[in-house]
N, C-alpha and C positions, 0 to 999 in steps of 0.2 A: 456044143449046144447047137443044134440044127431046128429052121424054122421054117413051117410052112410057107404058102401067100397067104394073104389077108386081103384088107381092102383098104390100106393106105401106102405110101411109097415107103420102102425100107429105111431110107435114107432121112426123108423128111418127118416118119413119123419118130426115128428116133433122138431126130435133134429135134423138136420138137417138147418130145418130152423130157431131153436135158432142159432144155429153157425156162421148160415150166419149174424143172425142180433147183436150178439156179435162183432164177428171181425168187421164189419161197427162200431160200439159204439166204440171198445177200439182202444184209441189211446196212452196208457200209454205203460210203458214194465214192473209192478209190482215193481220195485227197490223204497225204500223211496225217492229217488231223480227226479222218472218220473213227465213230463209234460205231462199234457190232460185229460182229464175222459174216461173212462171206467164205463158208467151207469149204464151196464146190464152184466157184468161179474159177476163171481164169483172168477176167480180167477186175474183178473188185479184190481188195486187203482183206486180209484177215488180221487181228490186232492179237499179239499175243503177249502179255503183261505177265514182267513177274517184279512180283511187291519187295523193296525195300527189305520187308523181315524174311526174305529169303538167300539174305547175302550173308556171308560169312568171312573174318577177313582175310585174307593169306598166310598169316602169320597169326597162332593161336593164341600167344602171348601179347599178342595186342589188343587193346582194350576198344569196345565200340559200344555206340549206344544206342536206344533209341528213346527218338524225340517225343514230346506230347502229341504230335501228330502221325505219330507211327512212321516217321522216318527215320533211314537210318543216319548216324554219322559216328567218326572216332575223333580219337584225341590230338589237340592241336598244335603246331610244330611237330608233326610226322607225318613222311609219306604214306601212304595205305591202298591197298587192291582189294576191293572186295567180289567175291566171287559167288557167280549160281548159277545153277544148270538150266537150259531152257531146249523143250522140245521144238524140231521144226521137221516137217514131214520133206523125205528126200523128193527132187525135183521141183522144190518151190523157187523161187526167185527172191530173196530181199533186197527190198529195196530203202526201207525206213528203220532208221535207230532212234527211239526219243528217249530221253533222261530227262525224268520230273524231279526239278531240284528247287532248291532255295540256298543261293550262293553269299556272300558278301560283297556282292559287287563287280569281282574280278572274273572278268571274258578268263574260258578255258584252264578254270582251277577244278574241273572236276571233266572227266571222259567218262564216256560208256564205249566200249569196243566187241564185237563179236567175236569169239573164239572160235574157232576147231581143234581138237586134238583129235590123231586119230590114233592106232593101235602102237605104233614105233614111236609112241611119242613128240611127233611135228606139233607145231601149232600154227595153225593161219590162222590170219587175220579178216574178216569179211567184212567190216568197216567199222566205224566209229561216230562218234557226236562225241561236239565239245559244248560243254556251257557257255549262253551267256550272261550278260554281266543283269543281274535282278538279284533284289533285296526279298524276292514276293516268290510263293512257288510257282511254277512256272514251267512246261515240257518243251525241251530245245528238237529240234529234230536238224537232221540233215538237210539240207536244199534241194539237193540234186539225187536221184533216186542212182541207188549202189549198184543193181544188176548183178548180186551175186546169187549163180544157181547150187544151191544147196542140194552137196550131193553125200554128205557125210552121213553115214548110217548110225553114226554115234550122237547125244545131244549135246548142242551146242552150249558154249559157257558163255556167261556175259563175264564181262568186268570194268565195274566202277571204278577207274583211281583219280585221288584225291589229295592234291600236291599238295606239299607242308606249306602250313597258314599258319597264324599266328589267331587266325577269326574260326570257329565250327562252319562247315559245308555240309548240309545235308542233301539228300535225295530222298524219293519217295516211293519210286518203283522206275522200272525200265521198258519200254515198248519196242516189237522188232514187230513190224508189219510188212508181211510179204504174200506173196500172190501163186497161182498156183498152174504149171504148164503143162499142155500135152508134149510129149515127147517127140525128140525130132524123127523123122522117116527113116525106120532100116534103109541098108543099102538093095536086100532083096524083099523079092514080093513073097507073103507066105498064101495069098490066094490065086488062083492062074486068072479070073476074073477081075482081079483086082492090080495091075502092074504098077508098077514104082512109077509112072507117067500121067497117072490118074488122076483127077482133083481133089478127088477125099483118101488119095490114099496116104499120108500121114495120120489122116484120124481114125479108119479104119484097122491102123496097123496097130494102135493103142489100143484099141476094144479088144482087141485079138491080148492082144500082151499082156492087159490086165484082165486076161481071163473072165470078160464081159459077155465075150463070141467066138463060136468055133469055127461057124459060117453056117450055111446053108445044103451043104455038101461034103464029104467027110473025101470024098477020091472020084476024080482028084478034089483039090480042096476049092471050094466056090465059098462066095460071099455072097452072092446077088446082089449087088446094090441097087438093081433096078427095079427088083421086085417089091411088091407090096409088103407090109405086114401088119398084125393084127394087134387088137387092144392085148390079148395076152401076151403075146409078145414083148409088145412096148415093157409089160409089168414084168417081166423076165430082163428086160436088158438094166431098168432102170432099180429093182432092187438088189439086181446084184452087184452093180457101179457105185450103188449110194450106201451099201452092206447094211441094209433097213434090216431089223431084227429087234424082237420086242421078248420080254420076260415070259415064261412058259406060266 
């Protein structure tokens, strides 16, 4: 995609119009306790929920139920995993696990842990929450934000387990709120304009890669970043970034 001058700075008019189309997107305020997504930040949560009646338990023959308030739990004096797939877009960051439960009392009788599997069968681990101790429902989260960058192209599994009690544990659903990065700098420059030493050349080299921008020049390959550019423009880099698209 090559683009003429305009009458604003290439650089400024295009962050610019991320920002504008950021703050429209985030409705969060970054804390592990925010409500709303944040799609297109970098640096506000996105909250991604999956509900209690999406868990199933590891084992078929075990019995589970759900409560009057649509949470889940199984049967008591048994251990139990329960397990559900959740999407996370590669190259996000999580940093939050909450588990909304209702325990009897006892700190750490109920985990949520992130999975990965990948095609050979591995599994890691990208963190966990443990319960604590509440008779009330209640979402425990982590303290300390996890920093793991999500690179798995597969969806991630959550899993509830629920150490043998003699009392029911329930849960209510699971939260993984994580945040969303530009990529870090190739080692080389794919503009002659633009070298590896440059100060937007990390973000520059993103547009290119996610197929936002060709540059400004096809041979050799230029970017301009000093040049101007236009309100159509702008409308070219930002609905192809944001993949705006509406029903025919």
């Amino acid at each position: 995609m090559f683009f003429a001058r305009g009458t604003v700075s290439r650089l400024m008019g295009v962050t610019a119009g991320m920002v504008l189309a950021v703050s429209a997107a985030a409705q969060s305020s970054g804390s592990p306790t925010a409500n709303g997504p944040a799609a297109f930040s970098t640096s506000e949560y996105t909250d991604t929920r999956v509900s209690a009646q999406g868990f199933i338990p590891s084992d078929s023959t075990q019995a589970f139920h759900t409560s009057g308030s649509l949470g889940r739990f199984g049967d008591t004096g048994i251990d139990q995993h329960f397990y559900a797939p959740i999407d996370i877009p590669q190259g996000a960051i999580v940093d939050f696990i909450g588990l909304n439960n209702l325990n009897d009392g006892t700190a750490g009788i109920m985990t949520a842990t992130l999975l990965t599997r990948d095609s050979a069968g591995h599994i890691l681990i990208n963190g966990s929450v443990a319960c604590t101790a509440h008779i009330t429902w209640s979402t425990d989260f982590n303290t300390t934000p996890i920093g793991s960058l999500w690179q798995a192209p597969e969806p991630g599994i959550l899993d509830v387990h629920i150490l043998s009690s003699p009392n029911q544990q329930f849960f209510g659903h699971v939260d993984v709120k994580w945040r969303r990065t530009v990529s870090p700098a190739p080692g080389t420059a794919t503009f002659t304009d633009v070298p590896t030493t440059h100060q937007f050349f990390q973000f520059i080299e993103a547009l290119h890669a996610a197929g936002i921008t060709g540059g400004c020049q096809a041979s050799p390959p230029k970017f301009c970043p000093d040049n101007p550019v236009t309100r159509g423009e702008i409308a070219v880099f930002l609905a192809t970034a944001l993949g705006l698209n509406w029903p025919n």
